[in-house]
DOTILO-78521 format. One record per residue (C-alpha): residue number from 1; x negated, z negated, y. Coordinates in steps of 0.5 Angstrom, whole numbers, plus 500, padded with zeros to 3 digits. Layout:
{site NUM {X Z Y}}
...
***
This chain:
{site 1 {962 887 798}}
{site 2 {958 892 795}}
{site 3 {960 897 791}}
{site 4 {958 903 786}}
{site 5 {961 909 784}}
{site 6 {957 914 779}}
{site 7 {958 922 779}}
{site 8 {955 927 776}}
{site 9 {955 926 769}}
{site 10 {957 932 763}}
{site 11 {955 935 757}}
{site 12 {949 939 757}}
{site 13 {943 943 752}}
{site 14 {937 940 750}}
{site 15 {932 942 756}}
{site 16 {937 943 761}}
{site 17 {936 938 768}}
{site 18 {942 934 771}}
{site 19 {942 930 778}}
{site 20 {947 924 777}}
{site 21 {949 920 784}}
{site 22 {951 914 786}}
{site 23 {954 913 792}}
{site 24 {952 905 795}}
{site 25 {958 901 800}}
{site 26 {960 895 803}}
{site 27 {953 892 805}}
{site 28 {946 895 808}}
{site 29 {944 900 804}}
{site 30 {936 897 805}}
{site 31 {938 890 804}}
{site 32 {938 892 796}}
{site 33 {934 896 791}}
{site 34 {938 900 787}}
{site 35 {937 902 779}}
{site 36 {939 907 773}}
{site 37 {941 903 767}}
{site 38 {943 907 761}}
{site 39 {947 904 754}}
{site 40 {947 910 748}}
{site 41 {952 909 743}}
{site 42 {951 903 739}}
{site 43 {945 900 743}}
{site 44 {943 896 748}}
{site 45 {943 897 755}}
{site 46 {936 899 757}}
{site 47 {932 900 764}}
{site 48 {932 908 766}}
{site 49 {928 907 773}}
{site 50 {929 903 779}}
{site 51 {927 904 787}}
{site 52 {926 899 792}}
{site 53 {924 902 799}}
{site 54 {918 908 797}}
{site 55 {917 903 791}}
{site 56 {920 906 784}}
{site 57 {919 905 776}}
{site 58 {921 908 771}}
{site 59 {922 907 764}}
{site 60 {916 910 759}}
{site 61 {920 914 756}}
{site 62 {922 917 762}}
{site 63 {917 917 766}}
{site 64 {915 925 768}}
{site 65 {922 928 766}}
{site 66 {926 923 771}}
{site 67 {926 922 779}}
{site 68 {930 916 782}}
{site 69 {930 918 789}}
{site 70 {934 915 795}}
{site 71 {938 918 802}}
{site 72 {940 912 806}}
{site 73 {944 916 811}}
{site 74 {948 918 806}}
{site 75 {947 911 803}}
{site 76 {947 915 795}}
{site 77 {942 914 791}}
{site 78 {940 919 785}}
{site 79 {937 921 779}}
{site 80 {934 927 777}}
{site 81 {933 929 770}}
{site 82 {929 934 767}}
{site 83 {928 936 760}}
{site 84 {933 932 757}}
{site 85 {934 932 750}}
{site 86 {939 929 745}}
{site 87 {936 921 746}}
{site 88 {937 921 753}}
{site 89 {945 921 751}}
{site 90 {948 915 754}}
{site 91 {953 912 758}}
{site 92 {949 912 765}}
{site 93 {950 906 770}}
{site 94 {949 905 778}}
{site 95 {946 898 779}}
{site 96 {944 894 785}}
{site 97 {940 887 787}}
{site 98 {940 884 794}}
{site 99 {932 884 795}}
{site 100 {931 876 794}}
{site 101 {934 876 787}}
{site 102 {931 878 781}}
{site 103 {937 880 776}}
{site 104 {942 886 778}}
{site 105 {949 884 778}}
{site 106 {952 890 781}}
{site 107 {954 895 777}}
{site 108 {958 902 778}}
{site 109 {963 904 773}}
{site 110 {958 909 769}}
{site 111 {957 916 768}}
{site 112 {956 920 761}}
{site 113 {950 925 760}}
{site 114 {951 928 753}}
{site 115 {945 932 751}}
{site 116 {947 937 745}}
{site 117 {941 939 740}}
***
């Protein structure tokens, strides 16, 4: 079964960059696409950015500070953050879909980003 473990995560300034990943196993790598959640304190779980073969997305508020990106001979995905400010604080999770489904249920244990003012 697939498995997902996050890695990365700290406490860091307002500006400051951080790369998260998330090592993938137990299944073809290729087979799933692979995305970053993220769940701040009191809040729901939102979209961060998503990645499926050359295809990625992101949430808008994300988008030109963060780079999702993948290694498939190391089967670890990642998820490069720049300028990051307070409100990106939050617990950061790995996810995975089988290419077939629409919905993610595979889910790493998360990792958390703490961004100080």
């Amino acid at each position: 079964q697939v498995q997902l473990v996050e890695s990365g995560g700290g406490l860091v300034q307002a500006g400051d960059s951080l790369r998260l990943s998330c090592k993938f196993s137990g299944r073809s790598f290729s087979l799933y696409a692979l995305a970053w959640f993220r769940q701040a304190p009191g809040k729901e779980r939102e979209f961060v950015a998503s990645s499926r073969g050359p295809a990625t997305n992101y949430a808008d508020s994300v988008k030109g500070r963060f780079t999702i990106s993948g290694d498939s001979a190391r089967n670890t995905i990642y998820l490069q953050m720049n300028s990051l400010k307070p409100e990106d604080t939050a617990v950061y999770y790995c996810a995975a879909r089988f290419f077939t489904t629409e919905s993610y249920g595979i889910w790493g244990q998360g990792t958390q980003v703490t961004v100080s003012a």
